[in-house]
C-alpha positions in Angstrom: 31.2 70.4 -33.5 33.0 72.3 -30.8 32.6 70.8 -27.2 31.0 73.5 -25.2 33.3 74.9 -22.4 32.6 74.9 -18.7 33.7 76.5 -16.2 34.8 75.6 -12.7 32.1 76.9 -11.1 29.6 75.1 -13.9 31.6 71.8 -13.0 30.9 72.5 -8.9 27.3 73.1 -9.4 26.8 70.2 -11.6 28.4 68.0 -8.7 26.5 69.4 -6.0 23.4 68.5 -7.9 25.1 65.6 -8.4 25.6 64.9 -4.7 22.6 65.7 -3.4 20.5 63.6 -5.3 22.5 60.6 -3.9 22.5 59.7 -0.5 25.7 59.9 1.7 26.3 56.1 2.0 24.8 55.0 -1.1 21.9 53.3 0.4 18.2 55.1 -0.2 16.8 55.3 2.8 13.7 52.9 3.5 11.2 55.0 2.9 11.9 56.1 -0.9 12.9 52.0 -1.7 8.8 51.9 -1.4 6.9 52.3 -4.3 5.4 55.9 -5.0 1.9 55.5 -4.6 2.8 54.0 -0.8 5.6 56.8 0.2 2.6 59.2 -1.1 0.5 58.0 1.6 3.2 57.6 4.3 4.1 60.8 3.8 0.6 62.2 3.6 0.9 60.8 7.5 3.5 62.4 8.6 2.5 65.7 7.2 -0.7 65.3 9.1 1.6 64.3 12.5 2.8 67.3 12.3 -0.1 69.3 12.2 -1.6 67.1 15.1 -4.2 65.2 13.8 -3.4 62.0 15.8 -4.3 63.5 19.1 -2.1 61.4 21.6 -0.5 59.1 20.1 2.6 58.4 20.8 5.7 58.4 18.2 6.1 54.2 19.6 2.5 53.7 19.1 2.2 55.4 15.5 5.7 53.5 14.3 4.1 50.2 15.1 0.4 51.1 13.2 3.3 51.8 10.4 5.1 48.4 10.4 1.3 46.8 10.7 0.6 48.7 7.7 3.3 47.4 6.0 3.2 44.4 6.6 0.2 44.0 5.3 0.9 45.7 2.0 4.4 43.4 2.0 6.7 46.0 2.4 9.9 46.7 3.5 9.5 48.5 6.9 12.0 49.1 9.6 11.7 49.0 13.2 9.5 51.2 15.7 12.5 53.8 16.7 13.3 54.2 12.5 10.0 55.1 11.9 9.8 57.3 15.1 12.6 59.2 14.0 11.3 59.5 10.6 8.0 60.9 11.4 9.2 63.6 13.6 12.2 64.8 11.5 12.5 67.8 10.3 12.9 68.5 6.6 
């Protein structure tokens, strides 16, 4: 059978699919090295940050409920300001 021909463009848009779905050093980032079910739930968090339903709490006092959290679920959890910066990025 014939190999089916591509063209250039069908070659650039199969590595910029390519690329995107791996991160620019290599590394995943900490939050998607945690299992689904927990990146679920942190997620679920920030979404509600966003929308304010923490009141006033601070990005610092959040982050640290977050490495408390994961600590006690064993995970993987970096600092206060990686978790600040995470929960108030912009997708």
């Amino acid at each position: 059978m014939a190999k089916a021909r591509t063209t250039l463009a069908d070659a650039l848009h199969a590595a910029a699919i390519e690329s995107q779905a791996k991160p620019k050093s290599g590394l995943l980032p900490w939050y998607r090295r945690l299992p689904p079910d927990r990146l679920a739930e942190l997620e679920e968090i920030r979404d509600r940050w966003e929308r304010g339903e923490f009141g006033r709490l601070t990005q610092c006092e959040a982050a640290k409920v977050i490495q408390a959290w994961g600590a006690e679920h064993g995970l993987d959890i970096p600092k206060r300001l990686t978790i600040a910066r995470w929960l108030t990025r912009k997708p």
